[in-house]
C-alpha positions as CSV (number, residue, x, y, z in Angstrom):
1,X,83.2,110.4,84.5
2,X,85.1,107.8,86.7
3,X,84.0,104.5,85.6
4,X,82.4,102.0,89.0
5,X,84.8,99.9,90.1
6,X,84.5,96.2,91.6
7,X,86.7,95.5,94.2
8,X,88.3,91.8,95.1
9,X,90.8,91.5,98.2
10,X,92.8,88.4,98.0
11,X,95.3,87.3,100.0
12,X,98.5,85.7,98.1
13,X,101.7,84.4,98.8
14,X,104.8,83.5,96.6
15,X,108.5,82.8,96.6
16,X,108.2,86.4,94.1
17,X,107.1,89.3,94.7
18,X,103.5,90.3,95.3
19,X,103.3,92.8,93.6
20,X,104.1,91.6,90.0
21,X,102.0,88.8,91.3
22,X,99.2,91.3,91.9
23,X,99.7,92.6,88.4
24,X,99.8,89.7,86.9
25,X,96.5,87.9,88.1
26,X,94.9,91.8,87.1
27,X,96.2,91.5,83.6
28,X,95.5,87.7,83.0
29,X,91.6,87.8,85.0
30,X,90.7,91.3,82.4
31,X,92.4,92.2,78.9
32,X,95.8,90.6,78.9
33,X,97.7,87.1,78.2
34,X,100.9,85.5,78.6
35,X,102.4,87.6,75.8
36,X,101.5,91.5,74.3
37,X,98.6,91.5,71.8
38,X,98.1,93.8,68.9
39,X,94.5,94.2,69.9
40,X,95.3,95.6,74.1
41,X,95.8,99.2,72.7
42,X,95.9,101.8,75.6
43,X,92.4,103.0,74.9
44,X,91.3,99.5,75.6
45,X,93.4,98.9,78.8
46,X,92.3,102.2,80.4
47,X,88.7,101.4,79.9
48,X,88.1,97.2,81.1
49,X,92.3,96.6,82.9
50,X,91.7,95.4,85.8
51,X,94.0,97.3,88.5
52,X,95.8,97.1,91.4
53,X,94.9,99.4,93.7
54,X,96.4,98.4,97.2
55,X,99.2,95.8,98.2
56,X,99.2,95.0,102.3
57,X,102.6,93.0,103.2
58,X,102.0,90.3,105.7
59,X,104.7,87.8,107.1
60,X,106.4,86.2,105.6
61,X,105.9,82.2,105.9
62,X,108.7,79.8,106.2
63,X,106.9,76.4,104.7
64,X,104.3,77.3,101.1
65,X,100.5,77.1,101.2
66,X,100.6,74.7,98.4
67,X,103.5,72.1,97.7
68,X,106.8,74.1,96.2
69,X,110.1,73.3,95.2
70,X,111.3,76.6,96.0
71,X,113.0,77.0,99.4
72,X,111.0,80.4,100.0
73,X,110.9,82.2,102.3
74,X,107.4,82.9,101.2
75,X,105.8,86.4,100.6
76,X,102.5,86.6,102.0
77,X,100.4,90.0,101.0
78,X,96.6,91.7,100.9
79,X,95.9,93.0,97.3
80,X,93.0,94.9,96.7
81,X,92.4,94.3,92.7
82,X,89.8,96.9,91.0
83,X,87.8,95.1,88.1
84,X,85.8,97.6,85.9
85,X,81.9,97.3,85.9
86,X,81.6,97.6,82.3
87,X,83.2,94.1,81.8
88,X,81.6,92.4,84.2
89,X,78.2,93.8,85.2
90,X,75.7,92.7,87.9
91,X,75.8,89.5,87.0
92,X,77.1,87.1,89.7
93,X,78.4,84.4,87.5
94,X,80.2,86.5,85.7
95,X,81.8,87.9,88.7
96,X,83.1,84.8,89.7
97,X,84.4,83.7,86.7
98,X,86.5,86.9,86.1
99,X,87.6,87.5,89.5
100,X,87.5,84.0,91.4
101,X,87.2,81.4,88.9
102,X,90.6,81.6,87.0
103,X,92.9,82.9,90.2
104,X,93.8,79.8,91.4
105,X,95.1,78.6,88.3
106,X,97.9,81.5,88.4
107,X,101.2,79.9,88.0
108,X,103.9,81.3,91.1
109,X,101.4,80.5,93.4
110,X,101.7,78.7,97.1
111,X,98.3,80.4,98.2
112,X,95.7,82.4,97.3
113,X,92.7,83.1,99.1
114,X,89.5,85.7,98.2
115,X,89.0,87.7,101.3
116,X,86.0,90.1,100.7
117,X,84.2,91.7,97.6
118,X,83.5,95.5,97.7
119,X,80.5,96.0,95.4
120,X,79.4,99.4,94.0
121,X,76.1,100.8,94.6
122,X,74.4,99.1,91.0
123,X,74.8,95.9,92.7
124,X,71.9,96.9,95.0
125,X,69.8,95.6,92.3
126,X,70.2,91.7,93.7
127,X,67.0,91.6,95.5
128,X,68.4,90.3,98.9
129,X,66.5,88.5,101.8
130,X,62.5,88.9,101.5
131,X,62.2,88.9,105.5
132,X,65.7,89.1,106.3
133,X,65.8,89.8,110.9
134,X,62.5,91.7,111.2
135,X,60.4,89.8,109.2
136,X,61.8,86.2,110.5
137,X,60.7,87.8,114.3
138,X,56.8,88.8,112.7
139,X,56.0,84.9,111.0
140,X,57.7,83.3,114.4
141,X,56.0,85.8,116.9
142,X,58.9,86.5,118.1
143,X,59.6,90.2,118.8
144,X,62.3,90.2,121.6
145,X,65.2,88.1,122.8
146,X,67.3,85.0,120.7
147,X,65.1,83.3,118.5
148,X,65.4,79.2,120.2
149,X,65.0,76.8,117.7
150,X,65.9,72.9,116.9
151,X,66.2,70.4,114.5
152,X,64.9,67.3,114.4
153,X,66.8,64.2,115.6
154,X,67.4,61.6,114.7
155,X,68.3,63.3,111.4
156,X,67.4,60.4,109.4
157,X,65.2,58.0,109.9
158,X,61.6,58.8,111.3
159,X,58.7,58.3,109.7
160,X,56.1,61.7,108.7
161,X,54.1,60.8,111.4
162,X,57.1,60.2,113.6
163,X,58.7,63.4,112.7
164,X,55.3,65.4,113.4
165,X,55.2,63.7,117.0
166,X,58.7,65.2,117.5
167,X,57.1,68.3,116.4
168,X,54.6,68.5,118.6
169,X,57.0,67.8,121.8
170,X,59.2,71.3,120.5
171,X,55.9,73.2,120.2
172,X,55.0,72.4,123.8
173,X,58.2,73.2,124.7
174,X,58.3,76.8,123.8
175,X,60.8,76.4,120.4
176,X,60.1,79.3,117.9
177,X,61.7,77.6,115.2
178,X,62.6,74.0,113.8
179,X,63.7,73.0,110.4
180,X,64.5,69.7,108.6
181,X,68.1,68.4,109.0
182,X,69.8,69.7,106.1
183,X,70.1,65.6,104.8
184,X,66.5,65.2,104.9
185,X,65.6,66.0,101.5
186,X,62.9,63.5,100.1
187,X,64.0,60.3,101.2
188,X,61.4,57.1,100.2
189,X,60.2,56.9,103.7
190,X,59.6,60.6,104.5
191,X,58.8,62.4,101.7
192,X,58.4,66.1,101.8
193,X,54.6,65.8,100.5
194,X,54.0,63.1,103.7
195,X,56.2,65.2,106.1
196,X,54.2,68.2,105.3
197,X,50.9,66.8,105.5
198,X,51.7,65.6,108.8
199,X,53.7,68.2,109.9
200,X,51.4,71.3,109.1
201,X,48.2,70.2,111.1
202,X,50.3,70.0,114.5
203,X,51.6,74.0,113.5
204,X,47.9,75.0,113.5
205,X,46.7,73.5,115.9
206,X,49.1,74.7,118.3
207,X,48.9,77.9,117.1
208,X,45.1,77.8,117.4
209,X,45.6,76.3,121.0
210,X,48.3,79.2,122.8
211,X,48.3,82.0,119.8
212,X,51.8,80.8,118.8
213,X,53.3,79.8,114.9
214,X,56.3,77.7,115.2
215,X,58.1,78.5,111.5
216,X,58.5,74.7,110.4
217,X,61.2,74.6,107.7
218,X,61.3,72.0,104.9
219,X,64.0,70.5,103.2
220,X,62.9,71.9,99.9
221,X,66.2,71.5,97.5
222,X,66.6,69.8,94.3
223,X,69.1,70.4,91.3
224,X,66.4,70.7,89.2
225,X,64.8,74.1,90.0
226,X,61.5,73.2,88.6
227,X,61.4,70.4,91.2
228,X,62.9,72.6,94.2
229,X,59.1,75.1,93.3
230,X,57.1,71.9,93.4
231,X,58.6,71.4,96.9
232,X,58.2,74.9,97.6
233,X,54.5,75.6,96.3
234,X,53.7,72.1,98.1
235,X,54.4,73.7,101.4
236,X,53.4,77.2,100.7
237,X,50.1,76.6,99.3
238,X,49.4,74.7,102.6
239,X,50.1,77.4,105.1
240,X,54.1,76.5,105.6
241,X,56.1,79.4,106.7
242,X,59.9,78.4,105.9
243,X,62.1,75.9,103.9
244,X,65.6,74.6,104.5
245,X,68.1,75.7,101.4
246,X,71.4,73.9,100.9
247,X,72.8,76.8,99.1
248,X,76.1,74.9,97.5
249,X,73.9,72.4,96.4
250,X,71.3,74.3,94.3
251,X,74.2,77.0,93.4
252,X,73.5,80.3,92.0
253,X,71.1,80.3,89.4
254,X,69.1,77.9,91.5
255,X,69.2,80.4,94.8
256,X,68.2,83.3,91.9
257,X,65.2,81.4,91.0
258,X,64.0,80.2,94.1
259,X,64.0,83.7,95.9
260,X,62.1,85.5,92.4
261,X,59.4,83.1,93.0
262,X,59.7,82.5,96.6
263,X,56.8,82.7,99.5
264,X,58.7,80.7,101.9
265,X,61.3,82.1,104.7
266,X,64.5,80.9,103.3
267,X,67.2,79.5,105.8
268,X,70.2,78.7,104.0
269,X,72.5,76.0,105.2
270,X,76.2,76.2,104.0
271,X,77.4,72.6,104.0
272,X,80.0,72.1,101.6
273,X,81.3,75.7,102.2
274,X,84.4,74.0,104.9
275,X,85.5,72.8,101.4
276,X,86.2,76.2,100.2
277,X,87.7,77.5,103.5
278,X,89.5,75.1,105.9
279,X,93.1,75.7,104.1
280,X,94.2,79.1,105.2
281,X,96.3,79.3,102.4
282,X,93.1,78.6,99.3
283,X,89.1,78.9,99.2
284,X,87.6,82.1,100.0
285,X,86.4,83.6,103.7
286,X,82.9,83.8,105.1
287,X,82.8,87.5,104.9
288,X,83.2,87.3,101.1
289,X,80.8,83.9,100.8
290,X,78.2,85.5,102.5
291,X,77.7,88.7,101.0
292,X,76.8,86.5,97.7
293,X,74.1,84.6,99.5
294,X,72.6,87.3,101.0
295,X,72.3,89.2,97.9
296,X,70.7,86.6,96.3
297,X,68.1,86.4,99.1
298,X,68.7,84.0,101.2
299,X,67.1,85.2,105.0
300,X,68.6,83.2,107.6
301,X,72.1,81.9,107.4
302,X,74.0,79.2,109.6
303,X,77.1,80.1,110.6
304,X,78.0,77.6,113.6
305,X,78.6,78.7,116.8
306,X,81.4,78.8,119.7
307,X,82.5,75.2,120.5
308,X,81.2,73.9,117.8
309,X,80.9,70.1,117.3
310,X,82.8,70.7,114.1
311,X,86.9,71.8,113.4
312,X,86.1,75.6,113.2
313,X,87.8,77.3,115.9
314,X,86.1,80.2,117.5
315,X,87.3,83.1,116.2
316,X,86.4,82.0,113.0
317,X,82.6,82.1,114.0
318,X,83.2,85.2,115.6
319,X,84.6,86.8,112.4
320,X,81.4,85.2,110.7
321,X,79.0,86.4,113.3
322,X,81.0,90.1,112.6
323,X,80.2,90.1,108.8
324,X,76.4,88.9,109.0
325,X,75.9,92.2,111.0
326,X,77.4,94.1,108.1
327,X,75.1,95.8,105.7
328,X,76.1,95.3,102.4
329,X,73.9,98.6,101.3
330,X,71.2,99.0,103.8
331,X,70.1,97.2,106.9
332,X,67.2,95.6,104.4
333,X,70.2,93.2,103.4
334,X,71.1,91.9,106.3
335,X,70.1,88.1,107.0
336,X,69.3,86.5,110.5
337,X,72.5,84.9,111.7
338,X,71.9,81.5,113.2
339,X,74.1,79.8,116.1
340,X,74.3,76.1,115.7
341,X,76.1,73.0,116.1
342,X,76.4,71.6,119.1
343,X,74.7,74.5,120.5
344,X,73.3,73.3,124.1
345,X,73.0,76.3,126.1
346,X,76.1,76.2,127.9
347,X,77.9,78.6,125.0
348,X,74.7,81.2,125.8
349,X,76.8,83.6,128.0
350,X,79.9,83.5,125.9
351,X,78.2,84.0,122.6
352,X,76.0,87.1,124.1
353,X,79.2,88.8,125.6
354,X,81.5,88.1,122.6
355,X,79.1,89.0,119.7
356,X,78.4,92.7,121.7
357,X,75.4,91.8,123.3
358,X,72.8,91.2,120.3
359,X,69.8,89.5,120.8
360,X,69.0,89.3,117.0
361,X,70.0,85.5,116.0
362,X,68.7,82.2,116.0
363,X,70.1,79.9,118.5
364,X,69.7,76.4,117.0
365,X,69.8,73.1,119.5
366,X,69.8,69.8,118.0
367,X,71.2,67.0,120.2
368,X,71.4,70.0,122.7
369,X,67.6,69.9,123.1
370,X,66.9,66.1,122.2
371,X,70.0,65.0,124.2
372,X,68.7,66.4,127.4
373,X,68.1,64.1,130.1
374,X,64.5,65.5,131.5
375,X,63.1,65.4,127.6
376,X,63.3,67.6,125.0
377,X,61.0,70.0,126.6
378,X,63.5,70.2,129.7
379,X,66.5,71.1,127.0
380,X,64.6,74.4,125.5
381,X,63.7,75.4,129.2
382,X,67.1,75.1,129.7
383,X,68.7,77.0,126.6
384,X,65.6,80.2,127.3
385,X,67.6,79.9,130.8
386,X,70.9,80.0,129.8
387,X,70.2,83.3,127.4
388,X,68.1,84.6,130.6
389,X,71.6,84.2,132.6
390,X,73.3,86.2,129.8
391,X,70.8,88.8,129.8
392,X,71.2,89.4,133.5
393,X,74.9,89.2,133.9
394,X,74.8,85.9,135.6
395,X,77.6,82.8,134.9
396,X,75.2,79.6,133.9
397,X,76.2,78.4,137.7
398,X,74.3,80.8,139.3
399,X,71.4,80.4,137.2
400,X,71.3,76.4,137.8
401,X,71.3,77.0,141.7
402,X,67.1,77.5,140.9
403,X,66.7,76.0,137.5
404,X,66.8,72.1,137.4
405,X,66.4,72.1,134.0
406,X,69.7,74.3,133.6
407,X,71.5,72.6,136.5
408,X,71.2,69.3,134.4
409,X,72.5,70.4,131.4
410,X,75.8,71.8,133.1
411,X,75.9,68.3,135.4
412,X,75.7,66.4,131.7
413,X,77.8,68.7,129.4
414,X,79.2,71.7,131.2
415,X,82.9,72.7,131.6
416,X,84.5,74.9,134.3
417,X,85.1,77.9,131.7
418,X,81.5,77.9,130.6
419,X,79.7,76.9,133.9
420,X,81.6,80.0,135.5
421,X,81.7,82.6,132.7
């Protein structure tokens, strides 16, 4: 019986070869060592080696990833390493310890970088997101078109009662969505028991008022997990809907936790994961990253946006946006991709023609809705125009010929390329 297989592409490069590269990082990250042991018998090797299965040459690269003395050139390849389920199981710490966690440390070395994970059908048994697209749609009443949410601004700062005024200016202005800033945790003067308590009443009532539930997510995470469920049973025992996860933060075991026990619609924001990813040549790529995260249940994921207000260039979000509409094993796994930072409308067109034409993701306005100068209500008018203008085939120009609140966002932000797409 052919034995399930778990399958890590990295890319690497060397002054070597790649392929004894390939083999060695196989060898050291299963059975083997730096020299031949009695114990590695055939039998044993056969049954929990780690193989290489497939080596992709790339260019070659005149100056190293990492610092060298060798002169290079240096050999850049994709190898596709097969690790055997037996040894490692569905467990995702083990996983990256065996096939992440000791790679970099490979002597011969100028780069290394994990570029996807290829998972064999008993890794279905991660639970994945609870609501995931469909459900996020059903709390937020929102069963067609982008999902247009914000944030609240300033991040840091406002009071609970503050913070619930801000509230109730989104929920007049149509928003379907709006979450704590991902710094808001439980700072002395907003804590997450005071920011609730004023927070909540202004959901229901405006829900009792048009027939509309605004998902408000908390800032819910702690380090202690225990702590992050007091946070969590704080908001769902009072008729909250979502909570804000900083995913790096709480790590594995506290994501697996959360989610077993969770009520809450879980939007996971990724800060910290630019450490892992902004040199080309280390860290590991979103469309490996994510498919961890999503496994371990997380239901909407921030993933940035085009002209971001941060240094990820655009086809990187566009390679993101790609591998969130993935399944992993089923459709049931996939989480809502949301569009954010510095999100203010303007990228609507771009973003619906480049990402095929979906409707099904969150488009998240901070200073995009805040910053606008008719009011906040004037800067989600505005964004529910822009998408309308993508929808119809129209550039944001035309559209701002009979929509004020349109026409001043372009006047205050817009550039030729988007005004005219």
């Amino acid at each position: 019986m052919t034995q399930a297989m778990i399958r890590v592409t990295y890319r690497v490069e060397t002054a070597g070869d790649p392929r004894a590269l390939a083999e060695k990082i196989a060898s050291d990250q299963s059975t083997g060592t730096f020299t031949e042991l009695p114990g590695e018998t055939p039998a044993l090797r056969a049954r929990f080696a780690a193989q290489v299965e497939q080596i992709t040459p790339l260019s070659d690269s005149a100056s190293p990833g990492f610092p060298s003395d060798d002169p290079g050139p240096f050999h850049r390849a994709d190898v596709t390493i097969a690790y055997p389920m037996e040894a490692i199981g569905t467990d995702i710490a083990a996983l990256m310890t065996v096939t992440v966690g000791g790679v970099y440390a490979v002597r011969g070395l100028t780069g290394i970088r994990v570029m996807d994970f290829d998972f064999p059908p008993d890794w279905a048994c991660h639970p994945g997101p609870q609501f995931g697209i469909a459900g996020s749609r059903q709390l937020m009443g929102a069963p067609k078109g982008p999902m247009i949410a914000s944030i609240i601004k300033p991040s840091l700062g406002l009071t609970a009662q503050e913070t619930a005024d801000v509230v109730r200016s989104l929920c007049e202005a149509g928003v379907d969505f709006i979450k704590d800033d991902e710094k808001m945790m439980g700072p002395s003067y907003a804590p997450l028991t005071a920011r609730a308590d004023a927070i909540l009443p202004v959901i229901e009532a405006h829900y009792q008022n048009t027939g509309k539930r605004v998902m408000y997510a908390f800032g819910i995470s702690a380090a202690d997990p225990d702590v992050m469920m007091r946070n969590h049973d704080y908001v769902a025992d009072r008729g909250g809907l979502g909570a804000v996860i900083n995913i790096n933060s709480i790590g594995y075991g506290g994501m697996s936790f959360l989610r077993k026990r969770s009520r809450l619609c879980l939007h996971a924001h990724r800060n910290g994961w630019d450490i892992l990813t902004r040199h080309p040549a280390l860290g590991m790529e979103f469309r490996a990253y994510q498919k961890i995260w999503r496994l371990l249940g997380v239901d909407q994921f921030q993933i940035n946006g085009l002209q971001a207000k941060y240094w990820e260039p655009d086809e990187s979000f566009l390679s993101s946006f790609a591998a969130m509409r993935r399944p992993i094993f089923s459709s049931a796994d996939m989480a809502l991709p949301v569009v954010c930072s510095g999100q203010w409308g303007g990228q609507a067109v771009q973003t619906y023609k480049r990402t095929g034409g979906t409707l099904d993701l969150m488009y998240l306005g901070g200073g995009g809705i805040h910053g606008h100068p008719m009011g906040p209500g004037a800067g989600v008018r505005a964004i529910r125009q822009a998408w309308q203008a993508a929808q119809a085939g129209l550039s944001l120009r035309q559209m701002a010929a009979d929509h004020p609140e349109l026409a001043a966002s372009l006047d205050k932000w817009g550039t030729p390329e988007l005004i005219d797409a």
